[in-house]
Structure formats: structure tokens, C-alpha cells
C-alpha positions in Angstrom: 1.4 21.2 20.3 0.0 19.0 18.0 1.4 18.3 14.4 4.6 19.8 16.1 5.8 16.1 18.1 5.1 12.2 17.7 2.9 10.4 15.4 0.5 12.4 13.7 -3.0 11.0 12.2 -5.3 13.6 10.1 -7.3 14.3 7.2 -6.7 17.0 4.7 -9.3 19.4 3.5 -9.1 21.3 0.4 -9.2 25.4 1.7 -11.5 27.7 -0.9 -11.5 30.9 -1.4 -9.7 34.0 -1.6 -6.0 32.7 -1.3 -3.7 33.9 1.3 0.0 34.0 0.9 0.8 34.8 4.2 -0.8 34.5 7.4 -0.5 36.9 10.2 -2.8 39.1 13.3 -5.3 39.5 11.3 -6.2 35.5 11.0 -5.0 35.4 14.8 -7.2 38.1 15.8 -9.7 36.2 13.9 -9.6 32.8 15.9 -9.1 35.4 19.1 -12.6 36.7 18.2 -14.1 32.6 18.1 -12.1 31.5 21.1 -14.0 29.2 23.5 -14.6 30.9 26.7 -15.2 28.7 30.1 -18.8 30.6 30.3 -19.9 29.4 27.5 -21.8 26.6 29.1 -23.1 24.2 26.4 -27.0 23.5 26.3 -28.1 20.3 27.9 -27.5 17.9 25.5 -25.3 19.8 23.3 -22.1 21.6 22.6 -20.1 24.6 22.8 -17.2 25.1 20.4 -14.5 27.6 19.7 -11.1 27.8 18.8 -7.9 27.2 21.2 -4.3 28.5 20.9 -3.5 24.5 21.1 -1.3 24.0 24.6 -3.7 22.2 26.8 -7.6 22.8 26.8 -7.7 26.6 28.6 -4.9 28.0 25.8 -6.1 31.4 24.7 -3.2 33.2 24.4 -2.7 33.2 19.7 1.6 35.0 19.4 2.8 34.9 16.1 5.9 32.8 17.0 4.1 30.0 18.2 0.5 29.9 16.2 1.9 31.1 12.4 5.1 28.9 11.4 6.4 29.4 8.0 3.1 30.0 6.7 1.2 27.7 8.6 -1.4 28.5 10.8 -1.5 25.9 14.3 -4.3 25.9 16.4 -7.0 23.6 17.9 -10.7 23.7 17.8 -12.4 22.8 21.4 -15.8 21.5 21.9 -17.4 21.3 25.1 -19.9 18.2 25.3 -22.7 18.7 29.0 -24.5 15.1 29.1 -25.6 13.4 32.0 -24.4 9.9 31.9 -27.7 7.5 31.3 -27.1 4.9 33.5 -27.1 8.0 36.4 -30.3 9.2 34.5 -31.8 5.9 35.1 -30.8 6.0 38.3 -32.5 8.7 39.2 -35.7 7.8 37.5 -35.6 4.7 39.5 -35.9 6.5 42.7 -37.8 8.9 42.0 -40.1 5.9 41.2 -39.4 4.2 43.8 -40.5 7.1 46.3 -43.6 7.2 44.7 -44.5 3.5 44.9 -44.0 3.9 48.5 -46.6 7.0 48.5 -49.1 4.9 47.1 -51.4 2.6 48.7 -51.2 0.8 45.9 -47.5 0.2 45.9 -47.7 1.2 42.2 -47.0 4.1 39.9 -49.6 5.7 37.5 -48.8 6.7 34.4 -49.5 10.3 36.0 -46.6 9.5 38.2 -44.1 8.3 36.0 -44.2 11.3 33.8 -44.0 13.5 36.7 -40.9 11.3 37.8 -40.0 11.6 33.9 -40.1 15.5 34.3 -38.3 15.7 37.6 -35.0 14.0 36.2 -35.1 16.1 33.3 -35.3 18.9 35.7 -32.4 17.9 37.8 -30.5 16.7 34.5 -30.8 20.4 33.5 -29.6 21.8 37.0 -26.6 19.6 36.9 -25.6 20.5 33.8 -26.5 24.5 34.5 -23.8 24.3 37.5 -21.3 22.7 34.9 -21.6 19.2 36.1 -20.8 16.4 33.0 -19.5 18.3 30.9 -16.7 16.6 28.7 -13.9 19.0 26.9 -12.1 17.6 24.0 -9.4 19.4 21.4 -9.2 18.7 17.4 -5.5 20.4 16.3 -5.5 21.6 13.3 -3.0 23.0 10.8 -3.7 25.3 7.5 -1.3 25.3 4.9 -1.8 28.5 3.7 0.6 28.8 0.8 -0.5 25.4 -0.1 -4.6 26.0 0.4 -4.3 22.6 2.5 -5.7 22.6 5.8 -4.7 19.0 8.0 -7.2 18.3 10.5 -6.7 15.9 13.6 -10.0 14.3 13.6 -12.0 11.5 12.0 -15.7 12.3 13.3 -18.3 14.4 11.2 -19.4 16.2 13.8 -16.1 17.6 15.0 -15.0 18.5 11.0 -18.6 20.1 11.1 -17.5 22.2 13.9 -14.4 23.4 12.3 -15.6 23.7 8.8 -18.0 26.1 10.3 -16.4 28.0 12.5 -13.4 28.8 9.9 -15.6 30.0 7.3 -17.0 32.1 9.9 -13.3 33.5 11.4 -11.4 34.0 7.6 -14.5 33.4 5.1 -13.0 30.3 3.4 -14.3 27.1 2.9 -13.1 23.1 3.8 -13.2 20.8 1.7 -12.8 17.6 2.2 -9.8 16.0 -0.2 -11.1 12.6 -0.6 -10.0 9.9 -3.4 -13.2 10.8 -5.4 -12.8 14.4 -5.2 -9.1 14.7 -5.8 -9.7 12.1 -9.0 -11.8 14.0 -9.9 -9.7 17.1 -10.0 -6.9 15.4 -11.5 -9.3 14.2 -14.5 -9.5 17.7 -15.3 -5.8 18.6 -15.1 -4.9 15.5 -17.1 -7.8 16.4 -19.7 -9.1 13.2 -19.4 -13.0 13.9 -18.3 -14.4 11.6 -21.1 -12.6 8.6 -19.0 -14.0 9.9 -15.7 -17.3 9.9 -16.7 -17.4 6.3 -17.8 -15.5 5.2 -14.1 -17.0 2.1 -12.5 -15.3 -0.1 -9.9 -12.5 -2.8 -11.4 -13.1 -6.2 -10.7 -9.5 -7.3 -9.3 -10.9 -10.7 -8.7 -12.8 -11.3 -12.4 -16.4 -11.8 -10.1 -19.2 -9.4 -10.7 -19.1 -6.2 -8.4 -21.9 -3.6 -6.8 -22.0 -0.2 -8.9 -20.5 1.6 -5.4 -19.7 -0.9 -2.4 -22.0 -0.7 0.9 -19.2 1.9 2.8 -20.3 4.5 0.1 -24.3 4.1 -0.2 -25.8 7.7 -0.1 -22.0 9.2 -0.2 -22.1 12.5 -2.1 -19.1 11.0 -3.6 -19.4 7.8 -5.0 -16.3 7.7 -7.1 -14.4 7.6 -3.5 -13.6 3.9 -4.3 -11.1 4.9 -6.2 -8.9 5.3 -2.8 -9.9 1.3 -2.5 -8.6 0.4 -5.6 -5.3 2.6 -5.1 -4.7 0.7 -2.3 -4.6 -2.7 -4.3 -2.9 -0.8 -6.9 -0.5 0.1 -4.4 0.1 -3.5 -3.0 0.5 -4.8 -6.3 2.8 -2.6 -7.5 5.6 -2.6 -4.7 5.0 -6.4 -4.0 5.2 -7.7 -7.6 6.2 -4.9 -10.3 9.2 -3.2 -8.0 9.4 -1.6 -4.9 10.1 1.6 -6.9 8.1 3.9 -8.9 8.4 6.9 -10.7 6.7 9.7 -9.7 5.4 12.2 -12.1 7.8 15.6 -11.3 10.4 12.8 -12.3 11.3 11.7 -8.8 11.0 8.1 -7.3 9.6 6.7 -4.4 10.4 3.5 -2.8 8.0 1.8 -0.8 6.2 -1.5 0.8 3.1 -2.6 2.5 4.0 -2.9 6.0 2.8 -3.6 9.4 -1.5 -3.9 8.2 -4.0 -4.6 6.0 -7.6 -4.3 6.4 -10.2 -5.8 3.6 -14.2 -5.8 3.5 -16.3 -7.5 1.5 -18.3 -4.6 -0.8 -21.6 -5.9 -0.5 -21.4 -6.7 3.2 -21.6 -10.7 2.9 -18.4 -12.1 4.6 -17.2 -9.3 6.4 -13.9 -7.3 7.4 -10.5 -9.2 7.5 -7.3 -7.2 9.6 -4.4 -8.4 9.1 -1.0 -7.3 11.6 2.4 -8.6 10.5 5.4 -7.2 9.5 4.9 -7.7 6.0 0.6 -8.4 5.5 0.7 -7.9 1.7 3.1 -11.9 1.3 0.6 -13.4 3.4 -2.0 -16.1 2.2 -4.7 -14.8 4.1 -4.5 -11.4 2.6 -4.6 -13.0 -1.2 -7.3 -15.5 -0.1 -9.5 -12.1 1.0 -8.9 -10.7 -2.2 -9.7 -13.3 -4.5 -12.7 -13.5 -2.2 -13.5 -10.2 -3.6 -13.1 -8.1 -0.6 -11.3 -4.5 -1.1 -8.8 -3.0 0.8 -9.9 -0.5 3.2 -7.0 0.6 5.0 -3.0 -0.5 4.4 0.3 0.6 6.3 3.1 2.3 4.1 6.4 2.6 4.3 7.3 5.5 1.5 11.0 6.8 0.9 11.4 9.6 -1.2 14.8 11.4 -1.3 15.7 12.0 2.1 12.7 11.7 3.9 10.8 8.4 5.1 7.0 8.1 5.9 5.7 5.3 7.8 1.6 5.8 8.1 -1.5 3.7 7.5 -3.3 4.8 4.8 -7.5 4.9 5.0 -8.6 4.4 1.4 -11.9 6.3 0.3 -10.6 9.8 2.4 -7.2 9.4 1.9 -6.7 9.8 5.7 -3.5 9.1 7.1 -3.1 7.2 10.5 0.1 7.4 12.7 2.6 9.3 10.5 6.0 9.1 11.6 8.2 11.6 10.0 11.8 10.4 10.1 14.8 10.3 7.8 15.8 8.0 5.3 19.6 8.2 6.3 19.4 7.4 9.5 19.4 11.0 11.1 17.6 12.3 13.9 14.0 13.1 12.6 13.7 17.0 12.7 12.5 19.0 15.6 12.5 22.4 14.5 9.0 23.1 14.3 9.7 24.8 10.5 11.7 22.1 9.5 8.7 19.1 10.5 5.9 21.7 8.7 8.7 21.6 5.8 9.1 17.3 6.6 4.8 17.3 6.3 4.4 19.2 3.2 7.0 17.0 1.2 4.9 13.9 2.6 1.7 15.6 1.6 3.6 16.4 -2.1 4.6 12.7 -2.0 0.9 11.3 -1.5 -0.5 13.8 -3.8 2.2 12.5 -6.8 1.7 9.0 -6.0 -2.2 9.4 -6.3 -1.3 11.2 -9.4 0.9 8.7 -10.7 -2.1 6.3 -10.1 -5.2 8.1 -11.3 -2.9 9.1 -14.7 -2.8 5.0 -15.3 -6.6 4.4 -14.5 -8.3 6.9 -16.6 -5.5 5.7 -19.4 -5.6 3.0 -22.0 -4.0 0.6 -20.2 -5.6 0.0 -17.2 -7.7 -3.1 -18.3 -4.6 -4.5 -18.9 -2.9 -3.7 -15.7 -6.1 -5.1 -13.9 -5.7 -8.3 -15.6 -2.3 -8.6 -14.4 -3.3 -8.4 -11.0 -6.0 -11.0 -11.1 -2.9 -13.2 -12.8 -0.6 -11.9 -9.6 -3.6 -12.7 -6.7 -4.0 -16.4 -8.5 
């Protein structure tokens, strides 16, 4: 099941609402009541979604022992896509078209024609799809962190966090929301007391150049301040590669870490596109200072985090915080834990871990020092 084995990639979303301690039938009766059922056929060209106990695609069957774990609800949310491919929707036009031609003593179609031929396929599109024909089934896991008010979703597409964010406001009247740099900044702004610095934020120029008030990835976003997770990420780089590969975290704990395995860089205003970089350690080579001297930011940067016991090796997506390909191992050498509680227990320390470390970072940039720290870095990329 997911979240339970392998490499995990998700997003987190912020749950609102009445809180909920503890988890039981009730919320599994609830997803019960939303499952997906194999009569549901979607509409042509549209979708049918519901909730799955998370086995394989046809899992209905919600038991305590295996869909509530230590507080933590596991599920999946399926959608069921009907579309008829469009090169076999072409197809068809063409001989219905061509069918007509030979009707004709002209050897050509009227207008009159083609939309009739138009209207046919779109008949036979809907039959298909009636009798269950193209239609495409896909799973999202999920997991909500109840105690926490976290809820760790599997998926990167809008449409499919659309899906769930409705359907779980419908099944335990709460509401996602999505934990992106901008909004969690901004939330720590207000814990730290520090809203007079949040409302004068504006993008740091790490390269001394001049800079767009929100880059191009972010035009129309209902969060603009989301380029904070951009300039964590060079924070971040600069910080384990030239200050120390430790920092202290703010419950008084360290983390060691390092840029490892990737780096990905665009240029804000969409002039000399997106560099990737792969190698072992991305962050000590040239190309990756030339690109930021350029005055691209970083998008997206693999980590390598150890805090007490526990390692975290993940790519790190900047403005949504997202997190790509987590491996949850241990930083002794043992076996990586299998016991379903003890990886949800393994995942809520990383989660704690990220959380601090963005902490640690928003704590310095709405302080009195950051012009100075963002000097230093245009003195470290030179």
C-alpha cells in the first residue's frame, strides 16, 4: 500500500477544521459511503472518482488494522478517465468520409456531409464509451495525519488534488490546504510575530542583477510569496556547501546535510531557460554557479538530511515544498523500518525535520540580518 514500502513522492496539505484526535469507523464508514463503484461509468469525456481501500484498483474492503495506523488514516482516491483516443476518432471520421465521397457523384463531401460524418463519430464515441470501452483507471494514495492535521498526498496534478480536496470535505467535512512555501511563511510570520517583515517581502537578488516582482512560474498564483521555497533552496545550497554541513534546528536539535544527486535552475523571467544538473555532488559544479550568477533560481534540489537517527534522501520541489523519491532509511546503518507504525513514526520525524529547517530559514529572512547573509552568498557564487 502506498506510503507503507519504497520511495515515496507527495505533497502535504494543511487539514482544517474540526480536529480529530483519533480516527476510527466512523471516518472508514465515511470513505465506505464515497467508494468508487465499477458502475459508475464516467461521462464521455469525463471522470468518475471515489475513494479506494488502497490494494490494487478494485480495493473496497476499509478494516481498521489495515486503513487507521497509529492515527493515520491510508487510503487511495481512484478516478476513472472514458476518452476515446483521437487518432481512433480521426480514424473514424476519415471513413466515414470516405464512404461518403464514394456516394457522391461528385467524389466530394458537402459540408452537409461532413457534419453528419462529424455527428456519427460522436455517436459511436459515446457508444463505446457507454459499453465501458477507453476508459483509463488511475489511484492517488493518500495518508492523513490526523493528530498532526497533515494530510500527504501522492500526486502532483491539480485536477487529481481537486478530486480529493473535494471528495474529503464531502466524507469528514474538513478542508485541504495546500502547505506551500508562501503559505507556511506566511504562517510562520505570525508565530514568530514578525508580520511587519512579511508585508514588505520581495524576492532577493542572489546574483546583485535586477529581478521580476514574482518570477514567470508564479504569474496569477494566489500565492505569490511561494518564491520563498526558491530562495530556501539557494539558502539551503549555500549553507551546507559553504557555512557547514550542520545546522541547528530551532527545538535545539541539528541536522546534517548536502545537496546531492540534482539540481534544477530557471531563469525567472523566461529568457535562457531551465538548466538540470545530475551528479553526485551538483551544488561544487561550475555549471551550477555559472546558472546562478546568470540569475536563474533553483527550482528543484536533491537532499540528503540526517537528523538523530534517521536519514532522508528526497528531491525537494521549491515553491510547494513537494518532496520527490523519499527514501526513509537509518543513519546507523540499520535496516530501514518495516513496521507499518514505525515508517508512519520514520515520516512524521522527516515532515518535523522539513518543517524546522523551513523554520530555521524563514526566522533568518524576515530577521535583521538577511541582507547581510544575501551578500555573502553573491561573495560565495563569485
Amino acid at each position: 500500500m502506498g506510503f507503507l514500502s519504497g520511495r515515496i513522492s507527495f505533497e502535504r496539505f494543511e487539514v482544517s477544521g474540526r480536529p480529530l484526535k483519533a480516527p476510527g469507523p466512523a471516518q472508514l464508514e465515511a470513505l465506505a459511503r464515497l467508494a468508487i463503484r465499477d458502475s459508475s461509468t464516467p461521462a464521455a469525456e469525463s471522470a468518475a472518482v471515489g475513494f479506494i481501500a488502497g490494494r490494487h484498483l478494485f480495493d473496497r474492503d476499509f478494516q481498521l488494522e489495515k486503513n487507521i495506523i497509529d492515527g493515520a488514516v491510508l487510503a487511495a482516491l481512484r478516478v476513472d478517465v472514458s476518452r476515446v483516443p483521437g487518432p481512433l476518432r480521426k480514424a473514424w471520421l476519415e471513413i466515414e468520409l470516405a464512404a461518403l465521397a464514394a456516394e457522391s457523384p461528385t467524389g466530394r463531401v458537402s459540408r452537409t456531409e461532413r457534419k453528419e460524418a462529424q455527428e456519427a463519430v460522436q455517436a459511436r464515441c459515446e457508444e463505446e464509451l457507454a459499453e465501458g470501452k477507453f476508459r483509463r483507471m488511475s489511484q492517488t494514495p493518500f495518508l492523513w495525519d490526523a493528530p498532526n492535521r497533515l494530510c500527504y498526498v501522492a500526486s502532483t496534478s491539480p485536477g487529481v488534488q481537486e478530486h480529493l480536496r473535494g471528495l474529503f470535505h464531502e466524507a469528514f467535512g474538513l478542508s485541504l490546504k495546500p502547505l506551500t512555501a508562501g503559505r507556511a511563511g506566511e504562517k510562520l510570520a505570525a508565530e514568530l510575530e514578525a508580520q511587519a517583515a512579511w508585508d514588505r517581502i520581495a524576492p532577493s537578488s542572489f546574483h546583485g542583477g535586477e529581478l521580476p516582482q514574482s518570477p514567470e512560474w508564479l504569474e496569477g498564483s494566489p500565492v505569490p510569496a511561494d518564491f520563498l521555497g526558491n530562495e530556501f533552496l539557494m539558502w539551503l545550497w549555500w549553507w551546507f556547501e559553504r557555512q557547514s554541513e550542520q545546522l541547528d534546528l530551532p527545538d535545539d536539535s541539528q541536522v546534517t546535510g548536502m545537496i546531492a544527486k540534482s539540481l534544477a535552475m530557471q531563469c525567472p523571467v523566461g529568457q535562457t531557460g531551465r538548466d538540470t544538473l545530475s551528479a553526485e555532488a551538483p551544488g561544487k559544479t561550475p555549471e551550477a554557479f555559472q546558472a546562478a550568477k546568470s540569475g536563474k533560481w533553483l527550482r528543484r534540489a536533491g537532499l540528503v538530511l540526517v537528523r538523530g537517527e534517521d536519514q532522508f534522501q528526497f528531491a525537494l520541489q521549491g515553491e510547494r515544498l513537494g518532496v520527490g523519491g523519499l527514501a526513509l532509511e537509518s543513519a546507523t546503518g540499520a535496516d530501514a523500518p518495516s513496521h507499518p507504525a514505525e515508517r508512519i513514526g520514520q515520516l512524521r520525524r522527516f515532515s518535523e525535520t522539513l518543517d524546522l529547517l523551513y523554520r530555521a530559514f524563514i526566522t533568518r529572512r524576515l530577521g535583521r540580518g538577511w541582507n547581510a547573509e544575501v551578500r555573502q552568498i553573491r561573495e560565495w557564487l563569485e
